[in-house]
C-alpha positions as CSV (number, residue, x, y, z in Angstrom):
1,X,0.0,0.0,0.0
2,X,1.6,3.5,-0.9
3,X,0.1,6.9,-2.1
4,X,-1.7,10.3,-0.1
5,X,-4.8,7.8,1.4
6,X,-1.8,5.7,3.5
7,X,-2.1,5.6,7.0
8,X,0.9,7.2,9.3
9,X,0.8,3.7,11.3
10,X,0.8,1.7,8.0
11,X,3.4,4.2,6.1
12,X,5.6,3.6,9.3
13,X,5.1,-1.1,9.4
14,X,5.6,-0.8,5.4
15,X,9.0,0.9,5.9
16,X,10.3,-1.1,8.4
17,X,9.6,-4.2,7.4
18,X,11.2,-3.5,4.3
19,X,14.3,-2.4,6.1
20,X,13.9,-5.7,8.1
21,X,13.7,-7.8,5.3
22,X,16.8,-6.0,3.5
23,X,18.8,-6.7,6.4
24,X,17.8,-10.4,6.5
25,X,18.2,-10.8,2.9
26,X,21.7,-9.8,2.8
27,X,22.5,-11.8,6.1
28,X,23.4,-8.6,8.3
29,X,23.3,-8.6,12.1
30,X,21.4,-5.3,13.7
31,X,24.7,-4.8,15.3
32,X,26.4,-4.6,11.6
33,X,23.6,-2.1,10.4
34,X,24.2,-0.5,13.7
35,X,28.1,-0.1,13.4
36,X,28.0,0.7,9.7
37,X,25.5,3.6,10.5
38,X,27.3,4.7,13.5
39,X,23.9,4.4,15.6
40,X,23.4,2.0,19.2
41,X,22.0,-1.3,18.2
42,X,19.0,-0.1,20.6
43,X,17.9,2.4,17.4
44,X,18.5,-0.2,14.8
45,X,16.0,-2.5,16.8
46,X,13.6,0.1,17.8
47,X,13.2,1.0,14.3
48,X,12.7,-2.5,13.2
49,X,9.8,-3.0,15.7
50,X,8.1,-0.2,15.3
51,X,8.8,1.8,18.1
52,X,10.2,4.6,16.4
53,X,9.6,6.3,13.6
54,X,13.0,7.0,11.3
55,X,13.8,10.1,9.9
56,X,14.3,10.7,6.2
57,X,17.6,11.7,6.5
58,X,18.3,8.6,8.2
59,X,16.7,6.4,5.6
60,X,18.3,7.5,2.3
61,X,21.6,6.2,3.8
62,X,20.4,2.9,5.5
63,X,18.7,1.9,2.1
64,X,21.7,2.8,0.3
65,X,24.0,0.6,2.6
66,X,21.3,-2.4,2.1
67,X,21.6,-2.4,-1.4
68,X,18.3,-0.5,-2.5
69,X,18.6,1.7,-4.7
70,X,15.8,2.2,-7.7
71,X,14.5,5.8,-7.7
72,X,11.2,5.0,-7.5
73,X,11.4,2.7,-4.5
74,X,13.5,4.8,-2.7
75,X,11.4,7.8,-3.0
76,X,8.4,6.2,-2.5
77,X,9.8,4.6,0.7
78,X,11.3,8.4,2.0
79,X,7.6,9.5,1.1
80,X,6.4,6.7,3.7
81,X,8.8,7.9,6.4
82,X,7.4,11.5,5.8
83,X,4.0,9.9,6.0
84,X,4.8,8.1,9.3
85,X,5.7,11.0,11.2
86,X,2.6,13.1,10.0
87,X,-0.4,14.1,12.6
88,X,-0.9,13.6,16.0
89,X,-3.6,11.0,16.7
90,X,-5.5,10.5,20.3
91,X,-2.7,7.7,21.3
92,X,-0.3,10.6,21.3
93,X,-2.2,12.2,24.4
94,X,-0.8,12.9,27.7
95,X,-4.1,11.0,29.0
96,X,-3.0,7.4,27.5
97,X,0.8,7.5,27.2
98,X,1.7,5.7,30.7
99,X,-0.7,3.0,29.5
100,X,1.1,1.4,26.1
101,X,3.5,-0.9,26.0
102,X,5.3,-0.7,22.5
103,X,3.3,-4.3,21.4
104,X,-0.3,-2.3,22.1
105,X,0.5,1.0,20.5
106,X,1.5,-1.0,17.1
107,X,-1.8,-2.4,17.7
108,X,-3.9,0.6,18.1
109,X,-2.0,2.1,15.4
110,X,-2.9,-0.7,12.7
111,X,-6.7,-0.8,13.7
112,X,-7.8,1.7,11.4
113,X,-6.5,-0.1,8.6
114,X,-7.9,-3.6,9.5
115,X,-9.9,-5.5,6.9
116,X,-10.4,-8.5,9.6
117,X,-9.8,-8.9,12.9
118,X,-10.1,-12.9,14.9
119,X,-10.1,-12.4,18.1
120,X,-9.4,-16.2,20.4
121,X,-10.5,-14.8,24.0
122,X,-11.1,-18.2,26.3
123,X,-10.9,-16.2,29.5
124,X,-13.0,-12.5,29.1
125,X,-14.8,-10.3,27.0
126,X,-12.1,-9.2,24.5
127,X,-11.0,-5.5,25.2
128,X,-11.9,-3.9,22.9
129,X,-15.5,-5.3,23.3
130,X,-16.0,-4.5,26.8
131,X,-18.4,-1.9,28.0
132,X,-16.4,0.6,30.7
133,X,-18.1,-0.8,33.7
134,X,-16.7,-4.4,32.4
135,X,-13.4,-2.8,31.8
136,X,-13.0,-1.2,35.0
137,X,-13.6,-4.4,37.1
138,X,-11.0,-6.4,35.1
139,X,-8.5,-3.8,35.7
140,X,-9.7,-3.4,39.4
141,X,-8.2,-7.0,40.3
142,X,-4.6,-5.8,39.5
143,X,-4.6,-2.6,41.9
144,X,-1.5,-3.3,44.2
145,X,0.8,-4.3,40.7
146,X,-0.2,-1.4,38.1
147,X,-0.6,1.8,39.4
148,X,-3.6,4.1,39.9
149,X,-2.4,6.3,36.7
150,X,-1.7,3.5,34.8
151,X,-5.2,1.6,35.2
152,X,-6.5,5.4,34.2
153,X,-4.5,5.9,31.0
154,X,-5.5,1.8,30.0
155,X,-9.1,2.7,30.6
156,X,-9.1,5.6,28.5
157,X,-7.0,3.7,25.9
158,X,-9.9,1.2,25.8
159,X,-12.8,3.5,25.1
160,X,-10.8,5.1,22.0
161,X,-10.6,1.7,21.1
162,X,-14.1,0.9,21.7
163,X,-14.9,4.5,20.4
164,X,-13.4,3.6,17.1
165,X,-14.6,0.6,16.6
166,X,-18.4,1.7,17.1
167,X,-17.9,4.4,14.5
168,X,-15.5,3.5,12.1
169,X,-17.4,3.8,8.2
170,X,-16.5,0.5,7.0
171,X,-15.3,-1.6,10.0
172,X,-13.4,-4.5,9.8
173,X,-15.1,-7.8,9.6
174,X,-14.6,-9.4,13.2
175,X,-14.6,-12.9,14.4
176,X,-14.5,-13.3,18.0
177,X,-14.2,-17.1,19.8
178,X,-15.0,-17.4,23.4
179,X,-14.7,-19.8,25.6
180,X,-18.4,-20.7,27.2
181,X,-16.6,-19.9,30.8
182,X,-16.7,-16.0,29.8
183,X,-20.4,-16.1,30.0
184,X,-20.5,-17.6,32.9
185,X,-16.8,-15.7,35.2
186,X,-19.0,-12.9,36.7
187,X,-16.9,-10.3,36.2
188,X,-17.9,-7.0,38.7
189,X,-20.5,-9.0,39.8
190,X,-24.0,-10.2,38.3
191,X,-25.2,-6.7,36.8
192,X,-22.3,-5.6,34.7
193,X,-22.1,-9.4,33.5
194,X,-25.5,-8.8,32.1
195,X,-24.7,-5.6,30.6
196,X,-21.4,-6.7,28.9
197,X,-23.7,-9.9,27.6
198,X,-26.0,-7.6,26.1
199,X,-23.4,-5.5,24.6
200,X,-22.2,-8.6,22.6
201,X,-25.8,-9.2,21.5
202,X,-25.9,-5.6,20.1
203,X,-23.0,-5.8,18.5
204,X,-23.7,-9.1,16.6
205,X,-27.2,-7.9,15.9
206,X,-25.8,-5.1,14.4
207,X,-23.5,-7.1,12.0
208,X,-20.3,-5.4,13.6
209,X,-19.0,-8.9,14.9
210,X,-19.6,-12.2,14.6
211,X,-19.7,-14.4,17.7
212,X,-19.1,-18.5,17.8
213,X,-18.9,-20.1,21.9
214,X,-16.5,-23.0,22.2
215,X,-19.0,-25.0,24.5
216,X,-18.2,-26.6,28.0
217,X,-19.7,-30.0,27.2
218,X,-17.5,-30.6,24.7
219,X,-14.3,-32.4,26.3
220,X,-12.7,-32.5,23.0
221,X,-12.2,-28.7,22.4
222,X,-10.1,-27.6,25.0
223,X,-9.4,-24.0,24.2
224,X,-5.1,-24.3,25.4
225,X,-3.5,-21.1,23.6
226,X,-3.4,-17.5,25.6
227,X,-5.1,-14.9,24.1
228,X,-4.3,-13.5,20.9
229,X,-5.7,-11.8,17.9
230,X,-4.7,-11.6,14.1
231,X,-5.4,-8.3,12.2
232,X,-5.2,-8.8,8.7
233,X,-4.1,-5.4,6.6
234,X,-4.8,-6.8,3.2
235,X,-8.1,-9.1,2.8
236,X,-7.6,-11.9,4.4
237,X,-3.8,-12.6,3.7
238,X,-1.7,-14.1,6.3
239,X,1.3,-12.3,4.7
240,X,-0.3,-8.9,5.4
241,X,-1.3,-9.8,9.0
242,X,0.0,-9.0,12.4
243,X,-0.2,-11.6,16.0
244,X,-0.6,-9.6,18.9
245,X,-0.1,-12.0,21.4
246,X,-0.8,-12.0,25.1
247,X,0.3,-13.8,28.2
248,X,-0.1,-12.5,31.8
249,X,2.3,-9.5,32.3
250,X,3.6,-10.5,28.7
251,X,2.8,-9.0,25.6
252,X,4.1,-9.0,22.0
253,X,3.6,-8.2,18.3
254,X,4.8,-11.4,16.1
255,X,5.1,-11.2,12.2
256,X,6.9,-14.3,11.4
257,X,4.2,-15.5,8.6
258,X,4.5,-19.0,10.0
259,X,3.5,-18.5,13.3
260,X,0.4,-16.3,12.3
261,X,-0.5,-19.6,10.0
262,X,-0.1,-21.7,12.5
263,X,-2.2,-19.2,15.6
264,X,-5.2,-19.0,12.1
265,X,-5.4,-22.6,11.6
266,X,-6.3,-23.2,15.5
267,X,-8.6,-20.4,15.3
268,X,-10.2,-21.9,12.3
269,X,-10.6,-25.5,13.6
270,X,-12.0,-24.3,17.2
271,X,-14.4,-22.2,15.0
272,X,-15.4,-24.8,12.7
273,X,-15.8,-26.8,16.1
274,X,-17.9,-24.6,17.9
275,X,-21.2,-23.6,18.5
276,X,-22.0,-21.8,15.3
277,X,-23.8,-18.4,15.6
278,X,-27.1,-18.8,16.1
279,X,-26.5,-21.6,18.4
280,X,-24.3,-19.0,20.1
281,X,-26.5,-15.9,19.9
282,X,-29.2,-18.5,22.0
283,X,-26.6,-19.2,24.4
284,X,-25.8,-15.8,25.4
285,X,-29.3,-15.0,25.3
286,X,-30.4,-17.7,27.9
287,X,-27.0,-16.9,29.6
288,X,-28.9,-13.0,30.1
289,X,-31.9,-14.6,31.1
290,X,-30.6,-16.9,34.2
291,X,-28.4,-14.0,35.6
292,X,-31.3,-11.5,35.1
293,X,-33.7,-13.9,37.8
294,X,-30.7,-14.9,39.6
295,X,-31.9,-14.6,43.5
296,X,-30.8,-11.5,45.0
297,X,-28.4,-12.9,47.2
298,X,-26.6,-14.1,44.3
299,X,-26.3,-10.6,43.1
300,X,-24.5,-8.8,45.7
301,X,-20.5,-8.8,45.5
302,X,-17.6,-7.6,42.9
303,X,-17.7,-10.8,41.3
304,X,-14.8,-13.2,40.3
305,X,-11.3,-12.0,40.2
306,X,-9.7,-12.0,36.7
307,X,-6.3,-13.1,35.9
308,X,-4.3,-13.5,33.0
309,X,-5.6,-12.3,29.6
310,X,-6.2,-8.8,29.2
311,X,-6.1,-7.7,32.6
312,X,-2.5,-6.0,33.9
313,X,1.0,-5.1,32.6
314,X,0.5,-4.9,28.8
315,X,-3.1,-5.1,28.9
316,X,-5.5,-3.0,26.8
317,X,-6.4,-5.6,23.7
């Protein structure tokens, strides 16, 4: 993808990658790019992942050095690094900086390009689905090992997120997998449960995701992986498609084409497994029903703690 209409985030993964894969090609080290340049290895591999933006000036030279040199590629990539560095956007904000980790903003970042989006979630809501009383509770488990400032900045990172996925023009087609436990792990207790349930049945209703339940009963689908999510930049093409991978404390962006493959084909055979949507759309529906005439006794409390997945140190997705 090049041209006027490219995205700052997507002008700045086209660039690097391309450096990345120049360096590979021609079997250099990070260090060697590093000492040929005369910059710390940090910059090399702060460029590579993302974190940084480089500068035109920088560019020209490294591409020279990794053996590209056509006209038009060049200046079309320099055009990119101008493009990359362009316009402030609301993850730039005072408000939300303390809450990225350099895996999440690359995410944020590449959401406004999606085409697709599978989201494998087998122990909450995913993220950037939740509603903010939802959101609060999961974060409220982890007060004592992320500060106060930093659960703020995470929950105002998630209703951007939530913010742009409600009004984006042509949203990205979105598969989300759950485990049947998530209905059922009563997250801030019985009445925000019921509101994050229904949120999910508003969303599907509204075509802006599409829901399938990987069912209790069912001793042969044992949902293993941590969470993750693929977001595909072009179609549906593995090659064009980003992991963002969770674990705990952990996060982490993975592009090695492979890996996506192999994270896709276990999303596709627990969907293919699982309840299919209507089947799941009637589970969540009877799910509503039962907490809705729970007895009132029941009702009281913060509900279960949440560990894990999308709840502390990286955790925003």
């Amino acid at each position: 993808m090049s041209g006027s209409s490219e995205s700052p985030a997507g002008a700045r993964r086209r660039v690097r990658l391309t450096v990345r894969r120049a360096r590979e090609d021609r079997g250099l080290t990070q260090q060697t790019v590093a000492d040929a340049m005369e910059w710390s290895l940090s910059k090399v591999m702060r460029i590579e992942s993302g974190e940084v933006t480089i500068a035109p000036n920088d560019l020209r030279p490294l591409l020279g050095y990794l053996g590209i040199k056509g006209k038009e590629t060049v200046d079309d990539l320099l055009q990119a690094a101008k493009i990359s560095k362009q316009r402030k956007q609301w993850w730039d904000e005072p408000d939300v900086r303390d809450g990225f980790t350099p895996a999440l903003k690359q995410v944020v970042q590449l959401e406004p390009d999606a085409t697709a989006v599978r989201y494998f979630y087998p122990l909450v809501v995913p993220g950037r689905l939740q509603t903010p009383e939802y959101a609060r509770a999961v974060f409220n488990t982890f007060k004592g090992e992320i500060s106060q400032q930093v659960i703020a900045a995470r929950l105002a990172i998630r209703r951007h997120r939530r913010h742009d996925l409600l009004n984006r023009a042509r949203p990205a087609t979105t598969y989300v997998l759950l485990d049947e436990s998530v209905l059922y792990r009563r997250v801030g207790g019985i009445e925000v449960l019921i509101g994050q349930l229904k949120e999910l049945l508003e969303l599907i209703q509204q075509q802006r995701i599409y829901v399938r339940v990987i069912p209790l009963e069912d001793e042969a689908l044992v949902p293993m992986l941590g969470t993750y999510e693929i977001i595909y930049l072009e179609a549906e093409d593995d090659d064009d498609a980003v992991l963002y991978r969770e674990s705990d404390l952990l996060d982490e962006i993975v592009e090695d084409v492979d890996a996506i493959r192999r994270h896709r084909a276990t999303f596709e055979r627990l969907w293919r497994s699982s309840l299919d949507e209507t089947s799941s759309v009637e589970l969540i529906e009877r799910r509503v029903k039962d907490l809705a005439t729970a007895p009132s006794h029941s009702r009281r409390g913060s509900g279960s703690a949440v560990s894990g997945s999308d709840s502390a140190g990286q955790k925003e997705s």
